[in-house]
BADOMAR-48931 format. One record per residue (C-alpha): residue in one letter; x negated, z negated, y negated. Coordinates in steps of 0.1 Angstrom, whole numbers, m for minus. Layout:
# residues N
<r><code>A</code><u>X</u><w>Z</w><v>Y</v></r>
...
END
This chain:
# residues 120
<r><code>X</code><u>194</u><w>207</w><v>653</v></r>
<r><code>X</code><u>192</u><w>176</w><v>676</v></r>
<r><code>X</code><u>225</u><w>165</w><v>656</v></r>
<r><code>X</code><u>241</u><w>191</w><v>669</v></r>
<r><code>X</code><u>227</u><w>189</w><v>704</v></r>
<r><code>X</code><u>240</u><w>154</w><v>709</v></r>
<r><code>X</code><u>272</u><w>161</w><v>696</v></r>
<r><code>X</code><u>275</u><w>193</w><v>722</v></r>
<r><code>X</code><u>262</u><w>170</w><v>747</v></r>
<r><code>X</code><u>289</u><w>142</w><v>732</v></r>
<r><code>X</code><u>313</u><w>162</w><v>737</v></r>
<r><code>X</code><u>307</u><w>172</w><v>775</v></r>
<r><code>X</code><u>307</u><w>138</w><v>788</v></r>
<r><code>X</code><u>336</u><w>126</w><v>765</v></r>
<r><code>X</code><u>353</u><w>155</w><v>786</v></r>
<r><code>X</code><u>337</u><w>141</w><v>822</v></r>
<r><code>X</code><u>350</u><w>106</w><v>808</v></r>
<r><code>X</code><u>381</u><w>117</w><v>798</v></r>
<r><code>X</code><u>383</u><w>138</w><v>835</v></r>
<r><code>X</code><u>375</u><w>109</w><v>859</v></r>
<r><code>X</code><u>395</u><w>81</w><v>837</v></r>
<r><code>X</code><u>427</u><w>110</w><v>837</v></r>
<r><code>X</code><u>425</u><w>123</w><v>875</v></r>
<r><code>X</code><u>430</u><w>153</w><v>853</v></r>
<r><code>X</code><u>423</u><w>183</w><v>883</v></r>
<r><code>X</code><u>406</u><w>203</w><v>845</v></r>
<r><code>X</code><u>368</u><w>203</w><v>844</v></r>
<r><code>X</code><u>352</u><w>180</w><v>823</v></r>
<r><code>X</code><u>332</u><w>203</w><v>803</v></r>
<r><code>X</code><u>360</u><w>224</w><v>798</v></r>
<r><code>X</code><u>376</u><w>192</w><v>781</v></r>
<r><code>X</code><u>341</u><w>189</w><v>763</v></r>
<r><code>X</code><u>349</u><w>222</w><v>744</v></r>
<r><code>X</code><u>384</u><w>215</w><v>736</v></r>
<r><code>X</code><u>376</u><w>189</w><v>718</v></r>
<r><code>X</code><u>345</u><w>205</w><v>701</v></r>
<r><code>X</code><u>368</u><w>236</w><v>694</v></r>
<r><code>X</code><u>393</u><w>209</w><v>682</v></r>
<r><code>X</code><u>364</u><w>194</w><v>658</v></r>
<r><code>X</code><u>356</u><w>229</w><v>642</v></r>
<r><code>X</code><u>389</u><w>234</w><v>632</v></r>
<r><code>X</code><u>392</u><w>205</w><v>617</v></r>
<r><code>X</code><u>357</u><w>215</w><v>594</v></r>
<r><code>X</code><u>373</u><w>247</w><v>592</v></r>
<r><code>X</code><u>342</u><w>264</w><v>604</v></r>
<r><code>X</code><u>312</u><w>267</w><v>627</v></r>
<r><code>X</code><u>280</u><w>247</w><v>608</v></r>
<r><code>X</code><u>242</u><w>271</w><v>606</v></r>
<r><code>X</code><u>227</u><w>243</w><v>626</v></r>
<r><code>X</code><u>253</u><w>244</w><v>655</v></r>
<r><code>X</code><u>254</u><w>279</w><v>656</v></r>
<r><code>X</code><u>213</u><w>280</w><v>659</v></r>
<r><code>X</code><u>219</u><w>256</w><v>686</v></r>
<r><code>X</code><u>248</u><w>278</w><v>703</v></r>
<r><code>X</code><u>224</u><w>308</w><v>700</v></r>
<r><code>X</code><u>194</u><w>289</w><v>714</v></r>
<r><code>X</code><u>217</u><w>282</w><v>745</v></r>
<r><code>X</code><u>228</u><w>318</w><v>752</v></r>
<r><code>X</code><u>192</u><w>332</w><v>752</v></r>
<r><code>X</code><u>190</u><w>308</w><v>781</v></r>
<r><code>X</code><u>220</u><w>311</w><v>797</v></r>
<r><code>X</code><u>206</u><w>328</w><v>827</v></r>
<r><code>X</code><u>182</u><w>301</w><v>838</v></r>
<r><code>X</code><u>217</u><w>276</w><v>842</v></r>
<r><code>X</code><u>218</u><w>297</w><v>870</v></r>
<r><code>X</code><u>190</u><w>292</w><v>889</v></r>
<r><code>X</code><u>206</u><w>261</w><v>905</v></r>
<r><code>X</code><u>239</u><w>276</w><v>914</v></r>
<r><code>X</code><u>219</u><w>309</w><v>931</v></r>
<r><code>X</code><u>201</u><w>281</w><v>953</v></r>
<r><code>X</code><u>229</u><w>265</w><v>962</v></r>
<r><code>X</code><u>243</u><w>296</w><v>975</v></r>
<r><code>X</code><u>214</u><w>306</w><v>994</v></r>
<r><code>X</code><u>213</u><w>273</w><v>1008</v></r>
<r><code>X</code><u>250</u><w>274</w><v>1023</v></r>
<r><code>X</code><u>245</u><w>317</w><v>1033</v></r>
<r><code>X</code><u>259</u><w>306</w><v>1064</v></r>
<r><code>X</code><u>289</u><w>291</w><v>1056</v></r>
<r><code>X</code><u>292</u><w>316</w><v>1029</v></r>
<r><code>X</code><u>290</u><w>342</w><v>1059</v></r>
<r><code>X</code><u>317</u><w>320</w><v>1084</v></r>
<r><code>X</code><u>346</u><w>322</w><v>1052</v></r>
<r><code>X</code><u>338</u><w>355</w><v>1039</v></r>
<r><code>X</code><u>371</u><w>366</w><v>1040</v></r>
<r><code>X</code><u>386</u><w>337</w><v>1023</v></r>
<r><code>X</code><u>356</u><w>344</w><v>999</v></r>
<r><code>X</code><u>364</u><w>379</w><v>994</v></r>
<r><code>X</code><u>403</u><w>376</w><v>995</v></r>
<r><code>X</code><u>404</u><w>347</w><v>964</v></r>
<r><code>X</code><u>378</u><w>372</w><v>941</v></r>
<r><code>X</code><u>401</u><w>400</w><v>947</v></r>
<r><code>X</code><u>432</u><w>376</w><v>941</v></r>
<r><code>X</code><u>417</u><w>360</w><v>911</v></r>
<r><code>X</code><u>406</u><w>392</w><v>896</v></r>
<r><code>X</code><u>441</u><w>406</w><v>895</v></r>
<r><code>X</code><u>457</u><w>379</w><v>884</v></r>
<r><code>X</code><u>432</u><w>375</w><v>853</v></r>
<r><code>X</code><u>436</u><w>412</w><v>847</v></r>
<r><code>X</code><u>474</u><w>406</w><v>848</v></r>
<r><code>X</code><u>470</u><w>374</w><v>824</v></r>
<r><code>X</code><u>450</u><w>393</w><v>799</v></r>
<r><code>X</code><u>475</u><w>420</w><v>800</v></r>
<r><code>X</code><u>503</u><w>402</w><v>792</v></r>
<r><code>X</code><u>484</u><w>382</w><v>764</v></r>
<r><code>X</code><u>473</u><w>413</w><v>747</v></r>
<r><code>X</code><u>509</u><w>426</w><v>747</v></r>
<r><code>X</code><u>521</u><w>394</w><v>731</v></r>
<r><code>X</code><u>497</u><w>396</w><v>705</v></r>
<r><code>X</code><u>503</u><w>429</w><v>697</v></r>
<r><code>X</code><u>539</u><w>423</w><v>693</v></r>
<r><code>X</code><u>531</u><w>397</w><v>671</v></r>
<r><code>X</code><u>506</u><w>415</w><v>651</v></r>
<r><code>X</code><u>534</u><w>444</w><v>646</v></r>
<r><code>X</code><u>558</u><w>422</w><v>635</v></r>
<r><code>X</code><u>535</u><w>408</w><v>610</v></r>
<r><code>X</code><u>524</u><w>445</w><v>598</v></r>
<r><code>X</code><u>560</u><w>452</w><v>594</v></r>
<r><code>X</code><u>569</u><w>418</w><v>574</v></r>
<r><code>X</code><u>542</u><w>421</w><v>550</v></r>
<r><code>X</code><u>552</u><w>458</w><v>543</v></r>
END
């Protein structure tokens, strides 16, 4: 299992590396995955040990938060001073995933009917 930790871990600051040497404006852990989604498709599946270590990292998922919650309690006040910008990007980003996912799903479906038909 510490295999597969360092190679999570790898991947995350290959991302950061990859992030700061780019000027890319994309998260470096969200590289990080890429490239480990990258790698299992290239094994052509998800190994026990990595998945024991996914699993182990959900059940403690909500402690990652701790930090974030103290940030925000830390900075209530500025929080309080751009509430409406606050409120008004949620609401904006909300709809705009909502409309996203919608028009993803209808792709897919397309495509998925178009395959049903073919293979009929």
């Amino acid at each position: 299992m510490l295999f597969y930790l360092t190679v999570i871990l790898a991947c995350q600051l290959i991302g950061e590396l990859i992030t700061v040497a780019s000027g890319l404006p994309i998260p470096g852990p969200v590289i990080g995955m890429v490239l480990l989604l990258a790698g299992l498709l290239i094994k052509g599946g998800i190994p026990e040990d990595l998945a024991t270590v996914g699993d182990a990292f959900l059940t403690n998922l909500s402690l990652l938060f701790v930090p974030a919650g103290v940030g925000v309690m830390l900075h209530i006040a500025l929080i309080g001073e751009e509430g409406l910008a606050i409120t008004l990007a949620l609401i904006g980003s909300t709809l705009a995933t909502i409309a996203v996912t919608a028009v993803v799903m209808r792709l897919l479906s397309r495509s998925a009917d178009a395959a049903d038909s073919e293979a009929e």
